[in-house]
N, C-alpha and C positions, 0 to 999 in steps of 0.2 A: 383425605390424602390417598394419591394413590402408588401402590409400591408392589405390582406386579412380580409374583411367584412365578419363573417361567420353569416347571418341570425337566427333569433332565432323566432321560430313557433310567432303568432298574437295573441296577448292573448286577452280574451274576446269576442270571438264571438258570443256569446249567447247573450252577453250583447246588440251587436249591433242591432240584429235582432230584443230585445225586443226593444229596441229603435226607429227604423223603425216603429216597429207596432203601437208603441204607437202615434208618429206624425200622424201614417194614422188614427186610432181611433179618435185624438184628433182632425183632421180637418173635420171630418161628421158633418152636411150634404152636401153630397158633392155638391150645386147647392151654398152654401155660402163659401166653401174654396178652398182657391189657391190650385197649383198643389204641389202633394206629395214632401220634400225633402231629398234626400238620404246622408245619411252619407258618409266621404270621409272612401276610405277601403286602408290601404295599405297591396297589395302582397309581394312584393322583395322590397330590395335596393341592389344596387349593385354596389361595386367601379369602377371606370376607370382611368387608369394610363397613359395615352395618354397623358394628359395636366398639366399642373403645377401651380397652386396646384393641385391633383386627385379629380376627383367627385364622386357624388355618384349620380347612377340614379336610383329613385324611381317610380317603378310601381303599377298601381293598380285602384281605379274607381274614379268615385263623386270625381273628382277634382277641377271642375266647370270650367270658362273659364276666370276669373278674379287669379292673380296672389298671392299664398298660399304664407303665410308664414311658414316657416321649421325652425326649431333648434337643432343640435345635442350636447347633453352634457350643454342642455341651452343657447348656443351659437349658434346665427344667424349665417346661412346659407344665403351663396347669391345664388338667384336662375338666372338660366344662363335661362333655356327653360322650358316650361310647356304647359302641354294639360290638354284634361279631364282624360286622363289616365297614364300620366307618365308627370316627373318633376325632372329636373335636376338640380343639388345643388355644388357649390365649398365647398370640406370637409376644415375646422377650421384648421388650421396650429398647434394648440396647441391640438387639437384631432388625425388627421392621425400621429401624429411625436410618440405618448405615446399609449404603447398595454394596451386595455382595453374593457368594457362593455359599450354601450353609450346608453343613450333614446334618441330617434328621435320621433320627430311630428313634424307634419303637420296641418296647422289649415287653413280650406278653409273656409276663411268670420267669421271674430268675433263671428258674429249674429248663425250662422251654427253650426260649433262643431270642434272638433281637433280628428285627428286617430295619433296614438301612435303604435312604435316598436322600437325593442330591437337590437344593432348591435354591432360585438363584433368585434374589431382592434386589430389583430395577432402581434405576435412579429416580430421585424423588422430582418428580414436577410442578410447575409452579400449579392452585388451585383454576382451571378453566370454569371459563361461564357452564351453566347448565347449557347443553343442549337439549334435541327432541328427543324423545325416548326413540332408539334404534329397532330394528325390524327383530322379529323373536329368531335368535339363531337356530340353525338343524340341529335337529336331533343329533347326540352325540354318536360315535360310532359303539356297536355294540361289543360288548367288553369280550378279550379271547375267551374262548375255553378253557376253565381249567385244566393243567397237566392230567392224566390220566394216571392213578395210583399205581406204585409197581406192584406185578403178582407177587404176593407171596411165597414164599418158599416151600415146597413143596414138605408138607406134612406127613405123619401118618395117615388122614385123611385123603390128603390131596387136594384140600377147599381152596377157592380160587383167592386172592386176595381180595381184599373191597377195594369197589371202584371210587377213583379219584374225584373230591368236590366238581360242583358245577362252575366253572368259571360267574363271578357276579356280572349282573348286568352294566352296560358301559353307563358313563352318569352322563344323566341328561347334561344337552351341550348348555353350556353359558348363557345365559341373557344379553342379550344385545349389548356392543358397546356405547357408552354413555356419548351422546353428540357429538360431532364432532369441533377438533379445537380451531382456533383461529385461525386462519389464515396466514403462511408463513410469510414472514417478512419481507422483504425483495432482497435480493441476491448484492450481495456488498460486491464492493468496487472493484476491480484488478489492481491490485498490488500494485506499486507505483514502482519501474525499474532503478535497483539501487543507482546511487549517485555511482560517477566514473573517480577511480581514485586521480587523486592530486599527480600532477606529473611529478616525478621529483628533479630536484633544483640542479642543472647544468652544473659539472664542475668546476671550476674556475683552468682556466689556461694558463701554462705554464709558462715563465717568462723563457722570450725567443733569448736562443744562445748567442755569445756574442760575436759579432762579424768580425772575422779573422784581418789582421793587417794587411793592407796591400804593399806586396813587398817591393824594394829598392829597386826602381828602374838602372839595368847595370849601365854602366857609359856605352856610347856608341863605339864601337871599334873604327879603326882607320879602315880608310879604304884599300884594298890589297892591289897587287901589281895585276895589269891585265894579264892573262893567263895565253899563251902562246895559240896558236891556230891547230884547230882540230884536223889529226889528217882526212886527206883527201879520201872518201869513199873508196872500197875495192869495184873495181868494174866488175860486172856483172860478169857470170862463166858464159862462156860461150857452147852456144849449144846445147839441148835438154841431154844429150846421152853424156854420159861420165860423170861422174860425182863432182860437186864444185868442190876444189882444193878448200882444205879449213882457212880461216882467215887466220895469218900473221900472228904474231904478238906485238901488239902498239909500240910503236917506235918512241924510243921517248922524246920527252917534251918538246914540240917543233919539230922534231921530224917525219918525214914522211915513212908511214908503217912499210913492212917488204910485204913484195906482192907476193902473193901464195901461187904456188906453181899453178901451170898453164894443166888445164886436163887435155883428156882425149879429143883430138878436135872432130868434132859431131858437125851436124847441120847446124847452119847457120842460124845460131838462136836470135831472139830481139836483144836491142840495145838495151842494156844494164841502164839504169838509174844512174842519174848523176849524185854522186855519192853528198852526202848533208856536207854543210859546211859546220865544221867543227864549232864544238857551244864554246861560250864567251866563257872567260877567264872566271871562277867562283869569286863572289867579292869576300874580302876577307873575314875571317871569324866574327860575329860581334861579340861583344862584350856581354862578361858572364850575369844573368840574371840574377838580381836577389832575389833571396831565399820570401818564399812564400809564405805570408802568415800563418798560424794554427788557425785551425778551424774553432770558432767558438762550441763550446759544447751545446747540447740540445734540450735546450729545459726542458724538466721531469713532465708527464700529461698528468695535469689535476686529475683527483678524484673525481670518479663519476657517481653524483648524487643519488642518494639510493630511492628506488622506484617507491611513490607512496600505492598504499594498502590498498587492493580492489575492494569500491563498494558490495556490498550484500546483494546477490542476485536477487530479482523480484520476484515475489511467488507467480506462478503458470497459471496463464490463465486456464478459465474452467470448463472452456468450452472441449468435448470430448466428441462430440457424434451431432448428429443433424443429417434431417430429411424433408423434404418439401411435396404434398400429395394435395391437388387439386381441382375443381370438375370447372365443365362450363355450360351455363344455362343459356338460351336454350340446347339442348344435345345429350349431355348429361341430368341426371334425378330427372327424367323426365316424367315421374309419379309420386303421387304424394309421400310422404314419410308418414309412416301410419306412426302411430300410439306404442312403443316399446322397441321401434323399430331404427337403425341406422341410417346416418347419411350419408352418401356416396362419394369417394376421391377416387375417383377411378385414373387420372391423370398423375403422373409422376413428373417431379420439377425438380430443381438442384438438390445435390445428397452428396454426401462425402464418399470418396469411391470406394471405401473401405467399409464402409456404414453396416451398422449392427443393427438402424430401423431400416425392416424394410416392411413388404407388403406381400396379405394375407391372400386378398379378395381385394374387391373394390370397396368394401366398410371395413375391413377388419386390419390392425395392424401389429407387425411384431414387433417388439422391444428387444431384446437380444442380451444387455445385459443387465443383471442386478443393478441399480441405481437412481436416482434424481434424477427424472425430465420433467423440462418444461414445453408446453402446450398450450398452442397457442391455435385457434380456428376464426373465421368470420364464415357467415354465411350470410345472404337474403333469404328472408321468409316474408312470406304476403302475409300471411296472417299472424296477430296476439299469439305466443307461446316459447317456448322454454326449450333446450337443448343441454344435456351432460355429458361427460365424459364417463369410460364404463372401462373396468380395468378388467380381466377375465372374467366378462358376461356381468359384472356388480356394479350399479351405479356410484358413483363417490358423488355424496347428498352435499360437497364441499363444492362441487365444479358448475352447479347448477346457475346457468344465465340464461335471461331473458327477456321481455318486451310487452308491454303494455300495450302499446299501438301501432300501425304498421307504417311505421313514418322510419325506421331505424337497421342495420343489421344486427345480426347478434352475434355477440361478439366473447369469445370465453381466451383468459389467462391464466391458468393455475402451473401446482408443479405437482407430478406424479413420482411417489416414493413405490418400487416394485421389489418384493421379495421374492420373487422367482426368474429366472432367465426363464427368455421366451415367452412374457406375457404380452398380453392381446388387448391393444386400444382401439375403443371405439366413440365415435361422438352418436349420441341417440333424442332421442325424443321421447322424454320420462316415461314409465310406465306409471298409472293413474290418472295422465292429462286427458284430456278429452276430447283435444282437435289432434288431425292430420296436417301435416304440416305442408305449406305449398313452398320449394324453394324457388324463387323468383328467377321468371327468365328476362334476359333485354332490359332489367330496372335501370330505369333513368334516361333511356337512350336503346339506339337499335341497335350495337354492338352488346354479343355474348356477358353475362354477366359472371366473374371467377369468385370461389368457395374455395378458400383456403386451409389445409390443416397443417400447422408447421412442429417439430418436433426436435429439438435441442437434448442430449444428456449433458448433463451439468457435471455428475460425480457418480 
């Protein structure tokens, strides 16, 4: 089973050191106090899966030589072995079994003090095949220095304090990780876009109002007497100077109106208009109209159906980022690809314009952010061999494709997980193989043959 301890940094260590000081403060003069004592320090803890139940072996200083008590998650630890510098513990069956955060201490002597750290139990994964034993990791880095002892307090003497322990050396690095696992599965489907909600249902119309009566046509009136003759027009004034006299007031009915005084007589103006002949007699009143029906009133407007519920948007697709980098034979790789060495896209092809991969050199590429890419290349090679993908200068032993005969290209799919922004992809030619590789120029025909490396982030 595995259930990875992932360490989390020592907190307080400033604390310790004033702590330290303070004991050495506290025991001057030193011809009357015992010898300085040092806090326990824990460096690592680290599981081991060897035995059943797994331990955890804890490193670090001032463990003394009388046998700590340990608790993970408050729960006694049985200690199996203990020095001054490391102390081995069976992990709690009800801790390794549940992924979590756990507090560890350490308490060296009642009387003394307890050191405390934080360790965090990974989710538990299914049992993978064996793979091949992994390459022997580097050397671990070398452990700090220990803090340097405070001086002492100035005595009668004036002897200088003892110098602070040696920091322990760092523990050797890990043993290689165990093969690698399967092959992740192929990337599920885009989400299908939720359904459109239902329209909802038309209200119904209101009945039309009722068409108002059309009212009684009134009788026709008689016809009235003809009306007497309009008078005769006023002649025109004579003359443009002097004001035309105002016209009359209408003579009544049939008679001829009085003619409005003569003005100033001026030059000879043009002949006046022959006056209209007076309008025809009104015919008489008709008869009064019936009254107008009421207007029916305006049926109410049905309700309007209420809108059905929007489908669930569909989950986004996963595509994030993509980059397209190319070469063409012959012109480009135009030398062999040695043994541990990379192969050339020196060409740039569609990319998103915003794009986080770009390009290092002509072999080397940048990733930009933390995440999931998928990777995809072909190339021509003339000759039998093999081509990986190398994620900061390390091959990934998972990306490894290749060829038996020289009838084929080669052709690699995988997906690259990166925990750092800004790492560096390359496609290489294993280190251990034995051939240089020729990448093919003109295969199949006299037109340039293309080496694609394509690059998707997924998430």
């Amino acid at each position: 089973m595995n259930h990875p301890f992932a360490p989390i940094r020592l907190k307080g260590i400033g604390a310790l050191a004033s702590m330290a000081s303070f004991l050495l403060l506290f025991c001057s003069p030193p011809p009357t106090c015992a010898d300085p004592i040092y806090p326990p320090v824990i460096i690592s803890a680290e599981p081991t899966y060897t035995t059943n139940p797994p331990q955890l072996v804890i490193a670090g200083a001032n463990f003394g030589t009388v046998k700590p008590g340990v608790t993970i998650k408050g729960l006694a630890a049985t200690v199996v072995t203990f020095t001054e510098t490391q102390v081995v513990v069976q992990i709690p069956a009800s801790v390794y079994t549940v992924p979590g955060t756990y507090y560890l201490s350490l308490t060296v002597d009642q009387s003394i003090t307890t050191a405390t750290f934080d360790i965090t139990l990974g989710a538990v994964g299914p049992q993978g095949s064996a793979g091949p034993i992994g390459p022997i990791g580097p050397a671990g880095a070398i452990g700090p220095i220990g803090l340097t002892g405070a001086i002492g307090a100035k005595g009668a003497t004036g002897t200088t304090g003892p110098a602070g322990s040696i920091g322990l050396t760092g523990v050797t690095g890990a043993t290689g990780s165990t093969g690698p696992a399967g092959a992740l599965g192929p990337i599920g489907p885009i989400g299908l876009t939720g359904a459109i909600g239902a329209k909802g249902a038309t209200g119904t119309t209101g009945p039309a109002g009722l068409i108002g009566l059309t009212g009684v046509t009134g009788a026709t009136g008689s016809i009235g007497p003809a009306g007497p003759l309009g008078p005769i027009g006023l002649t025109g004034a004579i003359g443009a100077t002097g004001a035309t006299g105002t016209t009359g007031p209408a003579g009544s009915i049939g008679l001829t109106g009085a003619i409005g005084a003569k003005g100033a007589t001026g030059t000879n103006g043009a002949t006046g208009a022959i006056g209209v002949t007076g309008a025809t007699g009104s015919t008489g009143p008709a008869g009064p109209l019936g009254p107008i029906g009421a207007t029916g009133a305006i049926g109410s407007t049905g309700a309007t159906g209420a809108t059905g519920t929007a489908g669930p948007t569909g989950p986004s697709g996963g595509l994030l980022d993509f980059a397209d980098f190319y070469a063409l034979m012959p012109g480009d790789n135009f030398a062999t690809v040695a043994v541990d060495a990379d192969v050339s896209f020196p060409e740039n092809g569609p990319a998103l314009s915003s794009t986080g991969i770009t390009r290092i050199n002509t072999t080397q590429f940048s990733l930009g952010a933390i995440g999931i890419y998928q990777v995809m290349f072909q190339v021509s090679v003339t000759e039998p061999g093999q081509l990986e993908l190398t994620l900061d200068g390390n091959g990934l032993a998972y990306t490894v494709v290749g060829r038996a005969a020289a009838t084929s290209q080669i052709v690699e799919m995988a997906l690259v997980q990166t925990s750092a922004a800004d790492s560096t992809l390359t496609v290489r030619n294993p280190a251990g193989n034995s051939t240089a590789l020729t990448i093919t120029p003109s295969a199949g025909g006299a037109s340039p043959v293309s080496a694609h490396l394509v690059i998707t982030r997924l998430q």
